[in-house]
C-alpha positions in Angstrom: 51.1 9.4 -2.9 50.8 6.4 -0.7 48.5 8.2 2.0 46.1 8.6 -1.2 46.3 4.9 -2.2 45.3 4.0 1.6 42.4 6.6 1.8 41.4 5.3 -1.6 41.9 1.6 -0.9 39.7 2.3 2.5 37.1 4.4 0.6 36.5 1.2 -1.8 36.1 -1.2 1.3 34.0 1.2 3.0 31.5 1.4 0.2 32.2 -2.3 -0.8 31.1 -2.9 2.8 27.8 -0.4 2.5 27.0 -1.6 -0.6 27.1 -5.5 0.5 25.2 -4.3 3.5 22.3 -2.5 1.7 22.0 -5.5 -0.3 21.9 -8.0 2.8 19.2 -5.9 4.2 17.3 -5.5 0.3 17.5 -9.7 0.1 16.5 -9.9 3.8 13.4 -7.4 3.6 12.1 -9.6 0.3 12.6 -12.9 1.4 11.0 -12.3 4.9 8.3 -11.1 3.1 7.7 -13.6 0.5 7.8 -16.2 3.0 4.1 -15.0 3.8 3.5 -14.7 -0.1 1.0 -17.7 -1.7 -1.6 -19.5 -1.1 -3.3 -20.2 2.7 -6.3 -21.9 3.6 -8.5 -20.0 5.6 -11.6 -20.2 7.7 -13.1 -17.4 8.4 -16.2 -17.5 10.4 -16.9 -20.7 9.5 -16.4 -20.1 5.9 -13.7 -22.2 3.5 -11.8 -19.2 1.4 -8.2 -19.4 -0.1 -6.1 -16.4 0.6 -3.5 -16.0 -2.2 -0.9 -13.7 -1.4 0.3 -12.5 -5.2 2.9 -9.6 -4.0 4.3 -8.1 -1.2 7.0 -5.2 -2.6 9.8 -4.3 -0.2 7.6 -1.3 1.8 5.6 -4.2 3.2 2.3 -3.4 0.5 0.5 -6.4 -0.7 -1.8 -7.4 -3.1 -3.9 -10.5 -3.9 -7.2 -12.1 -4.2 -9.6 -14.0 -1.6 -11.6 -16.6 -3.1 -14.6 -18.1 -1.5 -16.3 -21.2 -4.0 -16.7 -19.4 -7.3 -16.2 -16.0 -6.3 -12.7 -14.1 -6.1 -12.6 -10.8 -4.3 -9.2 -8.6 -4.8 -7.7 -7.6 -1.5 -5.0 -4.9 -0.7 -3.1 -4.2 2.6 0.5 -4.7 4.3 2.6 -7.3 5.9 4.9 -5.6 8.3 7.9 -8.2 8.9 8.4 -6.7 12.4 5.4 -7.2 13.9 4.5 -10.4 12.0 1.0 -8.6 11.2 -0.8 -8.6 8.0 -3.7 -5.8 7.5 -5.6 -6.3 4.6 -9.1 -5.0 2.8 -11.4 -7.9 1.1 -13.2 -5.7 -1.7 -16.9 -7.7 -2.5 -18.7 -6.8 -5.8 -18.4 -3.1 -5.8 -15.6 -0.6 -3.4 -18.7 0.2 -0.8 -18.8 -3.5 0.2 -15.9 -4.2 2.3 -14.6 -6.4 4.9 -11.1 -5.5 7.0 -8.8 -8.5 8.1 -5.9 -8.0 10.1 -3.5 -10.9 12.1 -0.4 -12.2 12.9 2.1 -14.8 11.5 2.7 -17.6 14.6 5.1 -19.8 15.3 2.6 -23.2 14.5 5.2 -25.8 15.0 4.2 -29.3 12.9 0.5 -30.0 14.3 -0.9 -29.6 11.0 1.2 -30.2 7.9 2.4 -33.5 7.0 5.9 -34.5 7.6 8.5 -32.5 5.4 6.2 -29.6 4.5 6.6 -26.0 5.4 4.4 -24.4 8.2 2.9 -21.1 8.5 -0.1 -20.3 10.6 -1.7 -16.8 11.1 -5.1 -15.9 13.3 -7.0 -12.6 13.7 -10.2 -10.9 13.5 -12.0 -9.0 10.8 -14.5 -6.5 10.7 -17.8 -6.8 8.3 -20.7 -4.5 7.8 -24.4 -4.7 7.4 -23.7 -5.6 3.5 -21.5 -8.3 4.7 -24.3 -9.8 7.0 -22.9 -7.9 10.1 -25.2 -6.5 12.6 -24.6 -4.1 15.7 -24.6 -6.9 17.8 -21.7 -8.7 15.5 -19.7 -7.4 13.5 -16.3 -8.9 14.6 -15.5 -12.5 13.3 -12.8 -14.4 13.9 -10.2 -16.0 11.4 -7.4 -18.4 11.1 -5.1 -19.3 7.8 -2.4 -22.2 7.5 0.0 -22.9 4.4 1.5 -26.2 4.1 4.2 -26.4 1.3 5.9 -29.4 0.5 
């Protein structure tokens, strides 16, 4: 009888301990990844847009919008916390008028928030089309996002 109370007494802490890990890495996986979630400033190719970030579930897939002045463009894609690179597709007016962004979280340090504020900075390319105004001779632009929250 007391063997069975030990095997059942180390059963509980080994599933405690499984279950308090699963949940570590669960918490972990989320809060990594909504630290990229909200709203960035972003200029891309010499264009003002917000990027706004609305969801990013646990497998890394996002949603959200990209607004430039009055219009607001939905965008899908993934964040992968590992590589610290977000892929995403900007969707203009109709599905056949696309543009594809992908970069990379860095580590921006304070040169551009104010004191006290939260930093995040990311940079990378994207691809346009000829409905985009891309031409053969251009049709990689560059981009860069910040979020500053206070």
């Amino acid at each position: 009888m007391k063997g069975k109370r030990i095997m059942t007494g180390k059963l509980r802490a080994l599933c405690f301990c499984t279950l308090l890990s699963l949940c570590t890495l669960v918490f972990s996986a989320t809060s990594h990844a909504a630290s990229v979630g909200g709203s960035w400033e972003v200029i891309a190719n010499a264009y003002s847009l917000q990027l706004n970030i609305t969801s990013i579930d646990t497998l890394g897939n996002l949603t959200g919008t990209l607004v430039q002045g009055t219009r607001v463009d939905p965008i899908t894609g993934f964040w992968s916390e590992s590589s610290k690179k977000i892929t995403f597709v900007r969707t203009i007016t109709n599905p056949s008028i696309i543009q594809v962004f992908t970069g990379y979280l860095l580590n921006a340090g304070t040169t551009f928030c104010q004191v006290g504020e939260f930093q995040h900075m990311m940079a990378g390319s994207f691809e346009a089309f000829a409905s985009t105004g891309a031409t053969a001779a251009r049709s990689v632009f560059g981009w860069t996002a910040r979020q500053c929250v206070g």
